[in-house]
N, CA, C and O atoms as a GROMACS GRO file, in nm:
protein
  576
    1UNK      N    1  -4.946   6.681   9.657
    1UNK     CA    2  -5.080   6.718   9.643
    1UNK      C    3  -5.095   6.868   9.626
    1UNK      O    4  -5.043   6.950   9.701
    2UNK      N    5  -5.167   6.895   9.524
    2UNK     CA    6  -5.200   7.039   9.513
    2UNK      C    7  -5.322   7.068   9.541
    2UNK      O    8  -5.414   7.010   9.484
    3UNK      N    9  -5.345   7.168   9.641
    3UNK     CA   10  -5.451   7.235   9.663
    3UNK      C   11  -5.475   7.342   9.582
    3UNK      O   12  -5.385   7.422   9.559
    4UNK      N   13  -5.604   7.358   9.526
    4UNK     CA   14  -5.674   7.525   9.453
    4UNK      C   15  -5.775   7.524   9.520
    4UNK      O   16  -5.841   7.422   9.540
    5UNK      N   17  -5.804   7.637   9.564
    5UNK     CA   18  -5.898   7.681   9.650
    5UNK      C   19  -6.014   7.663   9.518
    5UNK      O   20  -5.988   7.678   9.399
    6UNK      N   21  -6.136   7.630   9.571
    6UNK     CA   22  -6.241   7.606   9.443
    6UNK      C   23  -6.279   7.753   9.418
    6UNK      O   24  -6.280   7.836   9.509
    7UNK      N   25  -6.315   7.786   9.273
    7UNK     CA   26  -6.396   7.892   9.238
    7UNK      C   27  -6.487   7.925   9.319
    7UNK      O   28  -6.576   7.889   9.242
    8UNK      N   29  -6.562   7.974   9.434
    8UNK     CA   30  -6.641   7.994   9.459
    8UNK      C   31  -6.735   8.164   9.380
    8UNK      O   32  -6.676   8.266   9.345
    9UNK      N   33  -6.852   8.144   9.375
    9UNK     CA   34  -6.892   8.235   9.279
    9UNK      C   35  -6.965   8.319   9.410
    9UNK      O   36  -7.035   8.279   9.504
   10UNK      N   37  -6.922   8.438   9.376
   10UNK     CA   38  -7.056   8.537   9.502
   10UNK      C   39  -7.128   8.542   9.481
   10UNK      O   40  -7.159   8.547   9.362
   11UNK      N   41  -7.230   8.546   9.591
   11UNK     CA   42  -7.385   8.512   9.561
   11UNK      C   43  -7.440   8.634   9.523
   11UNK      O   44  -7.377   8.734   9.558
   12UNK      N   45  -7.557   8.650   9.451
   12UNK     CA   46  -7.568   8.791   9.378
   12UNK      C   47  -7.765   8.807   9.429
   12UNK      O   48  -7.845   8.721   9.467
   13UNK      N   49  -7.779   8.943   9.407
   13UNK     CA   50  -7.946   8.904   9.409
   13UNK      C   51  -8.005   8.972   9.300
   13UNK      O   52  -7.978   9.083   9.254
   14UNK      N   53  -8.104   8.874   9.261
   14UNK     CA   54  -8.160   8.910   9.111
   14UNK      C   55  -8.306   9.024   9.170
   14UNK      O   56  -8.399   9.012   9.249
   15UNK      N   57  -8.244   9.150   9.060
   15UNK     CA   58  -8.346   9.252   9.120
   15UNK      C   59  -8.427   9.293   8.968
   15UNK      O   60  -8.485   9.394   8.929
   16UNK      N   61  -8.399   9.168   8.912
   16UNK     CA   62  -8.528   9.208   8.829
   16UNK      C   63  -8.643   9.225   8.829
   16UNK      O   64  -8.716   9.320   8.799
   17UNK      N   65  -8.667   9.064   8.889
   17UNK     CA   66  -8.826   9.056   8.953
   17UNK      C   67  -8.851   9.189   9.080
   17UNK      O   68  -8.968   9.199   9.118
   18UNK      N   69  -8.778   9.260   9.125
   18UNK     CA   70  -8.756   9.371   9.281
   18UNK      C   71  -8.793   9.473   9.149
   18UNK      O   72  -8.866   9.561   9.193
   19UNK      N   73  -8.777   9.485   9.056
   19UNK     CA   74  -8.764   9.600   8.942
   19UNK      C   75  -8.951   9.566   8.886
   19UNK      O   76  -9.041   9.650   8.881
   20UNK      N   77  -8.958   9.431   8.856
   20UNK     CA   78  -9.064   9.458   8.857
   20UNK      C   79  -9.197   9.448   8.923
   20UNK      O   80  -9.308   9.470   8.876
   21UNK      N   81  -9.172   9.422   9.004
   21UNK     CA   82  -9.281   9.440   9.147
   21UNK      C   83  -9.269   9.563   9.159
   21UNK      O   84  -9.378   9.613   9.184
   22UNK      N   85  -9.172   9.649   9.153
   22UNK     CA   86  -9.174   9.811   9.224
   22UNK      C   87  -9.252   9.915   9.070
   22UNK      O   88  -9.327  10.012   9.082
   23UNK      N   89  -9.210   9.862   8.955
   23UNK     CA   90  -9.309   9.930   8.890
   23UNK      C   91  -9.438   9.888   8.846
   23UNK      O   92  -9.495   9.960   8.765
   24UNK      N   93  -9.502   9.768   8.892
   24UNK     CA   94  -9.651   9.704   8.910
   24UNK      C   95  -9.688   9.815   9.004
   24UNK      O   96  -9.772   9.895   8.965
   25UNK      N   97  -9.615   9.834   9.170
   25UNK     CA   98  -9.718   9.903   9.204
   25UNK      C   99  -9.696  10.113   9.228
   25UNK      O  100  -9.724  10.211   9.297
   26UNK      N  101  -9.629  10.065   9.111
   26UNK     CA  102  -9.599  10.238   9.048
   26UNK      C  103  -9.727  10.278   8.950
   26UNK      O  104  -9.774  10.382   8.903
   27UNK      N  105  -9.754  10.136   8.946
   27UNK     CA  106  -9.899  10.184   8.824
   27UNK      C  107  -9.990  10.139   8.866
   27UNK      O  108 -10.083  10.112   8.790
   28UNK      N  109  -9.998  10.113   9.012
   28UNK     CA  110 -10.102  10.066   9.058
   28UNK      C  111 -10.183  10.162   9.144
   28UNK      O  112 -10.304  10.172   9.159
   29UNK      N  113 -10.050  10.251   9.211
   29UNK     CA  114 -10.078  10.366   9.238
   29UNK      C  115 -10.077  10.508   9.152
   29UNK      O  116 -10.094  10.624   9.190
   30UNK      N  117 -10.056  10.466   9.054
   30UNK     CA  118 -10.126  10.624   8.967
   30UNK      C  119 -10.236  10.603   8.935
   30UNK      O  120 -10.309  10.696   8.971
   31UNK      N  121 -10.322  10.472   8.849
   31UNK     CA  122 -10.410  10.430   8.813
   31UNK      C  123 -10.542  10.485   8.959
   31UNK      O  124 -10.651  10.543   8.961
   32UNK      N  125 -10.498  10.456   9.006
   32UNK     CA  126 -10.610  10.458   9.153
   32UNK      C  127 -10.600  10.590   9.248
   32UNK      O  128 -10.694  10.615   9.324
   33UNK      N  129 -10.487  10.674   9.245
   33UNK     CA  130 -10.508  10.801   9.236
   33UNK      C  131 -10.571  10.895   9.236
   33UNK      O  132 -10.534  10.896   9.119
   34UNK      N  133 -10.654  11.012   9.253
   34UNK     CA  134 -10.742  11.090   9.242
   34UNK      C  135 -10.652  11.224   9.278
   34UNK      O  136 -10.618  11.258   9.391
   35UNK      N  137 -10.615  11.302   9.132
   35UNK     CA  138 -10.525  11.395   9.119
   35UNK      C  139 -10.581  11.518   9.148
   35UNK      O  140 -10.532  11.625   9.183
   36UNK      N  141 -10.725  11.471   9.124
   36UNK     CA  142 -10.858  11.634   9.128
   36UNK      C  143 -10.890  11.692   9.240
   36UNK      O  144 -10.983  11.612   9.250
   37UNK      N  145 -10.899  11.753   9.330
   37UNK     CA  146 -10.931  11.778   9.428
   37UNK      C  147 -11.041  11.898   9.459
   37UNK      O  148 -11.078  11.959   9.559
   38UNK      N  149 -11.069  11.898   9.329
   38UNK     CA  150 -11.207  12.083   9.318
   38UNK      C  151 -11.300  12.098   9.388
   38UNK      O  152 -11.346  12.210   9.409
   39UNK      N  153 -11.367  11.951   9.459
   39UNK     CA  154 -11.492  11.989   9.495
   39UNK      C  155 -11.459  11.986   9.640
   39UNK      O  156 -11.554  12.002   9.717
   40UNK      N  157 -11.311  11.966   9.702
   40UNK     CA  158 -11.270  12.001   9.856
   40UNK      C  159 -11.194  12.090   9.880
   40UNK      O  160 -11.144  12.100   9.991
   41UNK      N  161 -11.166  12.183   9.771
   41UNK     CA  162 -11.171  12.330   9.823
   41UNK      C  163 -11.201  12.443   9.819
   41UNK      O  164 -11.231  12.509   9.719
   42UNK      N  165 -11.195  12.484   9.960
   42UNK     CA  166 -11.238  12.573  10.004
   42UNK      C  167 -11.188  12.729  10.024
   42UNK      O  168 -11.114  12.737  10.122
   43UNK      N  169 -11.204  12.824   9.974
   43UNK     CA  170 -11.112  12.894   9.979
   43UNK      C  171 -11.214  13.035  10.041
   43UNK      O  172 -11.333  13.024  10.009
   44UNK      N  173 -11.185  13.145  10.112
   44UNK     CA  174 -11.261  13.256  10.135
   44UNK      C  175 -11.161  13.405  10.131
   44UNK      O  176 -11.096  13.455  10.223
   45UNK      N  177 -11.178  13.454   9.981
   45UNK     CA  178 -11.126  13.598   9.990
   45UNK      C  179 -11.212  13.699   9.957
   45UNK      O  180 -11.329  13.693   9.918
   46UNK      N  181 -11.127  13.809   9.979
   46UNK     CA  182 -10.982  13.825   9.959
   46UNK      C  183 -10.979  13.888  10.134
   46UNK      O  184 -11.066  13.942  10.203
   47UNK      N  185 -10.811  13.844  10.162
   47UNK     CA  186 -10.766  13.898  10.285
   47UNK      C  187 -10.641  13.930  10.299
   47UNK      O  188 -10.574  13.876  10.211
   48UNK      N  189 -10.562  14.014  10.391
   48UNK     CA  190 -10.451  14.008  10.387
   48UNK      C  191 -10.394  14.010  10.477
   48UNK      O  192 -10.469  14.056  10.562
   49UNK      N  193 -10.253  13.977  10.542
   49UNK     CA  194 -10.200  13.988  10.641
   49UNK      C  195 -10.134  14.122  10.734
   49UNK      O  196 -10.144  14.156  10.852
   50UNK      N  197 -10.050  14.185  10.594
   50UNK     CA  198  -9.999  14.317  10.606
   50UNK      C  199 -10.083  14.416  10.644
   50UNK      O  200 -10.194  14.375  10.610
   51UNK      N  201 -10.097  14.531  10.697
   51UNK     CA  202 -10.154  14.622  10.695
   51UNK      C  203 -10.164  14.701  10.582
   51UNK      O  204 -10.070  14.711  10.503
   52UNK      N  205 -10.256  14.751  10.568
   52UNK     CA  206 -10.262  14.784  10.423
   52UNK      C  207 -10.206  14.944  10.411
   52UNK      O  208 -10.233  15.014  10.508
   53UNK      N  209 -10.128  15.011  10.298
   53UNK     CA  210 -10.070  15.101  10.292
   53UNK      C  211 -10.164  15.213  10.338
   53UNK      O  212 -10.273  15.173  10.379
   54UNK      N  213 -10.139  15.376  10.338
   54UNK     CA  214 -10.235  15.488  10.332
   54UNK      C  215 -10.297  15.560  10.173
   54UNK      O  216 -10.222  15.605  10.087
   55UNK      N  217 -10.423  15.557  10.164
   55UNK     CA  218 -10.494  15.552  10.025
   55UNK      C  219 -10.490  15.667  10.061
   55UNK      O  220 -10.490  15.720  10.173
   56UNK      N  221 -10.481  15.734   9.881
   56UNK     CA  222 -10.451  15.900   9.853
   56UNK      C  223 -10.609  15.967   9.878
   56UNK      O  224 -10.712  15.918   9.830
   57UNK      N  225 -10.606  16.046   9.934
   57UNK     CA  226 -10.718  16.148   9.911
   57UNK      C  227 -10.806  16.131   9.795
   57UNK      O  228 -10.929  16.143   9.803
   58UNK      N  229 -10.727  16.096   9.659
   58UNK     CA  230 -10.851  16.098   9.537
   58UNK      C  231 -10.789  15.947   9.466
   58UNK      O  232 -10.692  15.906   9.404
   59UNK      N  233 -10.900  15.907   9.514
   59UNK     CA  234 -10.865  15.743   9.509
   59UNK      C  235 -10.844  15.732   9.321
   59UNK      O  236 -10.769  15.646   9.275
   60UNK      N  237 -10.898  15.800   9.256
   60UNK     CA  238 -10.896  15.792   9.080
   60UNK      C  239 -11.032  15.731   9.091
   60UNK      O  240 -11.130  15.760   9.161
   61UNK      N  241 -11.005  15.611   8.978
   61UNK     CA  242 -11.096  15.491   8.948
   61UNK      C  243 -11.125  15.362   9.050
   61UNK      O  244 -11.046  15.269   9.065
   62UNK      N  245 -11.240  15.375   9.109
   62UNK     CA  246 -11.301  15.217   9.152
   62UNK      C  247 -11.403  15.129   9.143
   62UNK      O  248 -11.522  15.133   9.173
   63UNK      N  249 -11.346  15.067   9.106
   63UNK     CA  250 -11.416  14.939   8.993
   63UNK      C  251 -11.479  14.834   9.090
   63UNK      O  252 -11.403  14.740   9.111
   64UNK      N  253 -11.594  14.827   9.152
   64UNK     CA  254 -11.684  14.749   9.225
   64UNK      C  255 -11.719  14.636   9.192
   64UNK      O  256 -11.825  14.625   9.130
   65UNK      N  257 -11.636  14.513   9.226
   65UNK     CA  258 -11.765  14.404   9.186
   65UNK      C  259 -11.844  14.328   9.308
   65UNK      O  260 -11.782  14.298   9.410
   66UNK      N  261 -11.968  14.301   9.296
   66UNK     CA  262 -12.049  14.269   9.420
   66UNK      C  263 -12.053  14.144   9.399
   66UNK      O  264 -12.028  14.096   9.288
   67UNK      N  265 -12.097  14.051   9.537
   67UNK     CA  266 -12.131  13.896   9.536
   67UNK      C  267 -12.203  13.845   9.397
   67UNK      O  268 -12.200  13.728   9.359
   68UNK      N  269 -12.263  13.944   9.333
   68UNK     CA  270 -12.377  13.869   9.264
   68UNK      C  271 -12.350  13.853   9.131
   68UNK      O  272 -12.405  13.790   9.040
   69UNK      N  273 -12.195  13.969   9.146
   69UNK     CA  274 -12.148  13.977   8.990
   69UNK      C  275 -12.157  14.131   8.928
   69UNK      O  276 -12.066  14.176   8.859
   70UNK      N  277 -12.273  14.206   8.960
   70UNK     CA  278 -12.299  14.306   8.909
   70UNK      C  279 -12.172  14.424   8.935
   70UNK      O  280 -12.078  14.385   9.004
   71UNK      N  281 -12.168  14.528   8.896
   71UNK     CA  282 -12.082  14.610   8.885
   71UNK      C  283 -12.089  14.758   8.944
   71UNK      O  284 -12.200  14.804   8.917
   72UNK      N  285 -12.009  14.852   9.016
   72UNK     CA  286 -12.015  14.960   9.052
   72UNK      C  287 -11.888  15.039   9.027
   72UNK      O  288 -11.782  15.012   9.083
   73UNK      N  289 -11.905  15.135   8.943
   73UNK     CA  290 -11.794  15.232   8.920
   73UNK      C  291 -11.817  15.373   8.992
   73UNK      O  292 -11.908  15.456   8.978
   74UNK      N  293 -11.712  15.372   9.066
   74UNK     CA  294 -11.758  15.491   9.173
   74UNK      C  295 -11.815  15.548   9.217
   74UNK      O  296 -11.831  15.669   9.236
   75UNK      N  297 -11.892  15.388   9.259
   75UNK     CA  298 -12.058  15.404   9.363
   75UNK      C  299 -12.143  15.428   9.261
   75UNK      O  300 -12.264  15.440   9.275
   76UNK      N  301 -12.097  15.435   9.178
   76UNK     CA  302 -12.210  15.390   9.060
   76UNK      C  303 -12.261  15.297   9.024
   76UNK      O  304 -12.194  15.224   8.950
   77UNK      N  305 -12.430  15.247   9.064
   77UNK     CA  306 -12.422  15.058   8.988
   77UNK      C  307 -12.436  15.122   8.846
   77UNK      O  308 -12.452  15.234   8.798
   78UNK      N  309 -12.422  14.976   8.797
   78UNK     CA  310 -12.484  14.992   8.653
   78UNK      C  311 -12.568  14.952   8.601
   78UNK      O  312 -12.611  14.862   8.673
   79UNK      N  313 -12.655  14.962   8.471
   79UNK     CA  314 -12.780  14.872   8.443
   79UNK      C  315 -12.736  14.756   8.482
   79UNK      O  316 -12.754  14.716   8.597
   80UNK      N  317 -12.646  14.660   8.355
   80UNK     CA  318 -12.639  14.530   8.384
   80UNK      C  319 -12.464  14.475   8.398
   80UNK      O  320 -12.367  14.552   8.396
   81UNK      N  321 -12.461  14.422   8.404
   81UNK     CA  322 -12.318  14.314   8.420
   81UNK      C  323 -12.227  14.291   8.321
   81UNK      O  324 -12.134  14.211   8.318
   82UNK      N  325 -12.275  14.393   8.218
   82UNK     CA  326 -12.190  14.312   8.048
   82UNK      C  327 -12.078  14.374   8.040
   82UNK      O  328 -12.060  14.479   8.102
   83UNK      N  329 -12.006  14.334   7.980
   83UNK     CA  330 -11.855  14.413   7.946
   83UNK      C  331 -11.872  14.548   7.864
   83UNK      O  332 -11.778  14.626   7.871
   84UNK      N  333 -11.974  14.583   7.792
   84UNK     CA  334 -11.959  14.676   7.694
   84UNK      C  335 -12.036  14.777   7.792
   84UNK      O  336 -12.005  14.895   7.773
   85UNK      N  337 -12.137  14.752   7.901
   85UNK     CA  338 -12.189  14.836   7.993
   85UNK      C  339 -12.080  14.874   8.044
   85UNK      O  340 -12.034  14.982   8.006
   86UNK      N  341 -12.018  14.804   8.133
   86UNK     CA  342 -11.869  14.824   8.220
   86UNK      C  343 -11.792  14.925   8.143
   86UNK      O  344 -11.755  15.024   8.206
   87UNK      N  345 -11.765  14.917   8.028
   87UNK     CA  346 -11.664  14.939   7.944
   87UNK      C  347 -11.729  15.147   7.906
   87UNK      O  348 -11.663  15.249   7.888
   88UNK      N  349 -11.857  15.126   7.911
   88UNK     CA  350 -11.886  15.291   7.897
   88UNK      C  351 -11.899  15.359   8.023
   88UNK      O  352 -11.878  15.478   8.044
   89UNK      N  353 -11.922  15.308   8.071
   89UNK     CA  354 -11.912  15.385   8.255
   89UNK      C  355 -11.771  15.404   8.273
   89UNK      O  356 -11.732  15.489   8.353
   90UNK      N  357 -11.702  15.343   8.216
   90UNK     CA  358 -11.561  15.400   8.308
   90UNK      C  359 -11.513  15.531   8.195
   90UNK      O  360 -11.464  15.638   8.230
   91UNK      N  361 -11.542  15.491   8.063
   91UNK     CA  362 -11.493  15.580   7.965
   91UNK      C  363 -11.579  15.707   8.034
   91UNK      O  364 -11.524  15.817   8.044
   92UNK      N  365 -11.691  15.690   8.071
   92UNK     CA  366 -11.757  15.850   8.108
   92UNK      C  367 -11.727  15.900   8.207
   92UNK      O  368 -11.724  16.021   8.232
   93UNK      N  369 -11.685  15.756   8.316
   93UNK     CA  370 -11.611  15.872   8.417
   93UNK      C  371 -11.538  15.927   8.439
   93UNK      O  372 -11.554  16.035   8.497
   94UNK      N  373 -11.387  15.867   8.394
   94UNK     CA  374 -11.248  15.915   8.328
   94UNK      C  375 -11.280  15.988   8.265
   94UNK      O  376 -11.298  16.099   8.315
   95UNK      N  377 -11.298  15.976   8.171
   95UNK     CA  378 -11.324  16.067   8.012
   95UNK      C  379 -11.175  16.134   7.924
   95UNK      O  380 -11.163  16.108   7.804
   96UNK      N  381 -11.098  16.196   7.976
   96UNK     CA  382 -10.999  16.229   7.866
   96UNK      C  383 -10.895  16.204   7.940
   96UNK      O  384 -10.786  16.191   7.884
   97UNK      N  385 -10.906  16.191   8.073
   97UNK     CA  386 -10.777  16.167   8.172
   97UNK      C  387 -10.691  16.070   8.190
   97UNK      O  388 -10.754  15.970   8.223
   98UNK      N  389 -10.528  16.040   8.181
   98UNK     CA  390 -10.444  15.968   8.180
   98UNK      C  391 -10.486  15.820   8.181
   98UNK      O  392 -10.588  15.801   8.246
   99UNK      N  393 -10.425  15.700   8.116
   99UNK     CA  394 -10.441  15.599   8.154
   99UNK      C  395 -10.336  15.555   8.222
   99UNK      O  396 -10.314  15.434   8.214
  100UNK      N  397 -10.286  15.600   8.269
  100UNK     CA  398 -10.161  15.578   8.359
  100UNK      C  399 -10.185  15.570   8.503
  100UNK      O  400 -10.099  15.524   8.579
  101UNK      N  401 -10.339  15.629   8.557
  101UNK     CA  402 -10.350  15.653   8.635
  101UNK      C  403 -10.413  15.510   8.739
  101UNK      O  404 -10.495  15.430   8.691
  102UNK      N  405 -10.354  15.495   8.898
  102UNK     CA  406 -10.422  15.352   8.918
  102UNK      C  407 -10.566  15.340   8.959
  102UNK      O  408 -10.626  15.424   9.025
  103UNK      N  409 -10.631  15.190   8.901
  103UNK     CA  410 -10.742  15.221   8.913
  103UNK      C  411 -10.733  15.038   9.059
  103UNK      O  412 -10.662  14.939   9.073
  104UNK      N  413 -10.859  15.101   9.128
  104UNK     CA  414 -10.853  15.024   9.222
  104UNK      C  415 -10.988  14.937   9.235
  104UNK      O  416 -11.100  14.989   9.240
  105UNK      N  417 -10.964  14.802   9.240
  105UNK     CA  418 -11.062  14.652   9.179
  105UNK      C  419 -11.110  14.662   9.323
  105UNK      O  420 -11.012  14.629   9.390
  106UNK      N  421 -11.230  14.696   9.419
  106UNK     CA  422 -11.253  14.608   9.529
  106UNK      C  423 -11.421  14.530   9.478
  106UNK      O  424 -11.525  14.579   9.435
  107UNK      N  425 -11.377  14.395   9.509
  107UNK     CA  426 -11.373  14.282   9.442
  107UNK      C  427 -11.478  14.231   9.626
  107UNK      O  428 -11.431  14.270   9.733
  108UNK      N  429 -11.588  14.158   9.622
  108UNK     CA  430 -11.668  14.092   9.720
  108UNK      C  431 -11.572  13.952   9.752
  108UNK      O  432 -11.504  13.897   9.665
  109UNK      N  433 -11.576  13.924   9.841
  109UNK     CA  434 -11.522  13.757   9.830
  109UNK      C  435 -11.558  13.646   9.844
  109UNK      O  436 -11.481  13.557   9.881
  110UNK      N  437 -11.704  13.623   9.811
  110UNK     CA  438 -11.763  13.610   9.744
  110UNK      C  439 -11.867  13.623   9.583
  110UNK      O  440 -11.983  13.590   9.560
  111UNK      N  441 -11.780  13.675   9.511
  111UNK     CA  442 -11.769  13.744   9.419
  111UNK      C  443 -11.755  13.623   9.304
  111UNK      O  444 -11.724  13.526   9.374
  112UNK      N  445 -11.760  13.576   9.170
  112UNK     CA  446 -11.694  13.527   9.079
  112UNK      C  447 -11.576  13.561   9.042
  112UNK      O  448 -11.546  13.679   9.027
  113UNK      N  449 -11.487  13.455   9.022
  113UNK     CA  450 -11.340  13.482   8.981
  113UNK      C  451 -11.353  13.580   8.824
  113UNK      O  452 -11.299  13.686   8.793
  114UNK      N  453 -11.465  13.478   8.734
  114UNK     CA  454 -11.484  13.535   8.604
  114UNK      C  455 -11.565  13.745   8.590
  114UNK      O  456 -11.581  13.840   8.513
  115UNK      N  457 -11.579  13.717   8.678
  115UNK     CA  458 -11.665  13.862   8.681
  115UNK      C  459 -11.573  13.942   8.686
  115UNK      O  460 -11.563  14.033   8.603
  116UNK      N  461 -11.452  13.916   8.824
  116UNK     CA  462 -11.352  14.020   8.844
  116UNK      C  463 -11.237  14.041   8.737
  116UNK      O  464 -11.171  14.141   8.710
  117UNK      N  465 -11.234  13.884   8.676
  117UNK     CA  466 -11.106  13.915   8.542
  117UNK      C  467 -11.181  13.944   8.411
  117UNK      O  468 -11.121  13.977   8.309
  118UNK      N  469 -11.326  13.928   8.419
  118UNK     CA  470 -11.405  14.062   8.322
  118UNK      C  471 -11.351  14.197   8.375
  118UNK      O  472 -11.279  14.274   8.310
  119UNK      N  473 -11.384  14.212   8.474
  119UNK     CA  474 -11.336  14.366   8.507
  119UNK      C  475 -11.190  14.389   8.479
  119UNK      O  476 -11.152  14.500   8.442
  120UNK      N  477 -11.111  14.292   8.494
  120UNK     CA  478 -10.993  14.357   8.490
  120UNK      C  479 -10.916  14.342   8.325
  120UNK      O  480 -10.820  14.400   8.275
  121UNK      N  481 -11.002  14.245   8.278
  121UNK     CA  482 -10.970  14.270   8.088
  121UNK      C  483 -11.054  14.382   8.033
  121UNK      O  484 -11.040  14.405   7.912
  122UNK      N  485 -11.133  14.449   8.097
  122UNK     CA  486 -11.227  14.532   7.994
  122UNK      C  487 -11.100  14.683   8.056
  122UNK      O  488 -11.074  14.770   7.973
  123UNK      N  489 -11.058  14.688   8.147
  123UNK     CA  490 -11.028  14.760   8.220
  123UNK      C  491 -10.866  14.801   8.156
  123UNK      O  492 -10.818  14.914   8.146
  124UNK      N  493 -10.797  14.661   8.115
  124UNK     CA  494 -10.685  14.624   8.014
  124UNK      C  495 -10.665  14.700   7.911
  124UNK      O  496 -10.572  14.778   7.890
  125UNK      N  497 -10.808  14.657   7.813
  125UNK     CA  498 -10.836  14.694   7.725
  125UNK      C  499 -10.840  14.823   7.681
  125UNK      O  500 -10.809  14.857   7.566
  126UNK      N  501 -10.877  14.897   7.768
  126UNK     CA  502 -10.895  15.058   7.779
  126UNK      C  503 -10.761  15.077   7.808
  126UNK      O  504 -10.760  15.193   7.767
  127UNK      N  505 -10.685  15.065   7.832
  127UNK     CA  506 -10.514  15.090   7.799
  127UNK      C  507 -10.480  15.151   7.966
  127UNK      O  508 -10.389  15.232   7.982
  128UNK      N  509 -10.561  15.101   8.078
  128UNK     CA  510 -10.488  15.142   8.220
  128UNK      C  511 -10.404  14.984   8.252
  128UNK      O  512 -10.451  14.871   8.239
  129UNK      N  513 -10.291  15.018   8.291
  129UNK     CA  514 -10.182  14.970   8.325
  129UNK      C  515 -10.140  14.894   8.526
  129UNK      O  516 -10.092  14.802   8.592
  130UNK      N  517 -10.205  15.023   8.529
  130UNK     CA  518 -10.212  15.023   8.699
  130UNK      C  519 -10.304  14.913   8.767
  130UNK      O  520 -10.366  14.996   8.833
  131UNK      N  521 -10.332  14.855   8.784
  131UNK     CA  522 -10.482  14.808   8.887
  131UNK      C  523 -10.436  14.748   9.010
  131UNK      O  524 -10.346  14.664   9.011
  132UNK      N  525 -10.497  14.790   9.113
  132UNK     CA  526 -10.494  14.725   9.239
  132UNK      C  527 -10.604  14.672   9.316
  132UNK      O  528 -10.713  14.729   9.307
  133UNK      N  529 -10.591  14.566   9.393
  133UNK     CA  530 -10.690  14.478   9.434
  133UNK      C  531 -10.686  14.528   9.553
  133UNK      O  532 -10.573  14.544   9.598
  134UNK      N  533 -10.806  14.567   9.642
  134UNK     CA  534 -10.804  14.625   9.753
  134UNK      C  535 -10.862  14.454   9.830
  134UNK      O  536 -10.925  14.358   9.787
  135UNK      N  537 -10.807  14.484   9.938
  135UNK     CA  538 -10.818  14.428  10.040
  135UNK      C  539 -10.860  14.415  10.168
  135UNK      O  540 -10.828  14.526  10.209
  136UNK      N  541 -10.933  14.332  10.308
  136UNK     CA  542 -10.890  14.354  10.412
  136UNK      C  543 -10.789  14.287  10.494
  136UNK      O  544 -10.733  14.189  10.445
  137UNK      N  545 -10.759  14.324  10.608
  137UNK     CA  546 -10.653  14.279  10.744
  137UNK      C  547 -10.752  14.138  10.743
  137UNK      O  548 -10.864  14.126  10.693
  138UNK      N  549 -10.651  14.015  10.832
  138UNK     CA  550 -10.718  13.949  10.887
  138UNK      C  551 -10.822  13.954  10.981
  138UNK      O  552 -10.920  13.880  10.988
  139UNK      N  553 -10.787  14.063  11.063
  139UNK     CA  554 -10.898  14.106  11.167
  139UNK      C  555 -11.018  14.157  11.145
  139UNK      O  556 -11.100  14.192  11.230
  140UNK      N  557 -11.030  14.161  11.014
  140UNK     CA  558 -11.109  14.206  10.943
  140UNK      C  559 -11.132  14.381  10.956
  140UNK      O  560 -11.223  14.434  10.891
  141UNK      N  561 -11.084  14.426  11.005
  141UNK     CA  562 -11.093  14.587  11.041
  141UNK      C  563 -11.113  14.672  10.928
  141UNK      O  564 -11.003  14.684  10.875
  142UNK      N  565 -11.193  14.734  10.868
  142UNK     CA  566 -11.157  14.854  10.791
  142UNK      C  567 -11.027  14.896  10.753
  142UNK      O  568 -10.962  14.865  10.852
  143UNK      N  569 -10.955  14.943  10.679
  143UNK     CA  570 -10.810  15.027  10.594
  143UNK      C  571 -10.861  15.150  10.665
  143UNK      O  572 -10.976  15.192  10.675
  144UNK      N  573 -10.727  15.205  10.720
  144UNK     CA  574 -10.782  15.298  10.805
  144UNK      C  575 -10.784  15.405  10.663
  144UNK      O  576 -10.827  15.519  10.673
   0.00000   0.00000   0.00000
């Protein structure tokens, strides 16, 4: 008598249907998703953590923008808010002097994002290089 052990076949598991159940709810969860999140946040600047460096005696150029949008060039308001207003106040206050020189954005924080990157393209434009965004401490303290 001869014995052969029978073929036995290994049992296997079919992961097709596992393949597609897992991408049903791959699209079940993007579909239903909500990627937007704009109208829950909240954000309040500008602030900073660091202490802020020591400002030179002759600060140059500073470029004011207030909550409301409107504009002040070294405590100067101006008539109105437009870029080409902006754009002659600084030429008159500078006037022939370096554009190399830095000019410093303090910016409300409450302020428009669009107002301040008006200021800082008209500001571009005029060929200064430098700009810095002034800031406060968390503690809110004054820059000494």
């Amino acid at each position: 008598m001869k014995f052969k052990p029978r073929r036995s076949e290994e049992p296997e598991i079919n992961v097709v249907s596992l393949i597609d159940v897992v991408l049903l709810l791959v699209v079940f969860f993007m579909l239903s998703s909500n990627f937007t999140a704009e109208g829950r946040l909240r954000i309040r600047l500008p602030q900073a953590s660091s202490l802020p460096t020591q400002r030179p005696a002759d600060e140059g150029l500073v470029v004011t923008v207030s909550a409301g949008g409107s504009y002040l060039v070294n405590s100067r308001e101006l008539i109105n808010s437009s870029p080409d207003t902006l754009r002659a106040a600084i030429l008159k206050s500078v006037g022939n002097s370096s554009r190399a020189a830095p000019v410093t954005i303090r910016a409300d924080g409450r302020a428009s994002h669009q107002a301040v990157v008006t200021a800082m393209d008209v500001l571009g434009r005029l060929g200064f290089t430098q700009m810095n965004v002034a800031t406060v401490n968390d503690s809110g303290a004054a820059p000494p």
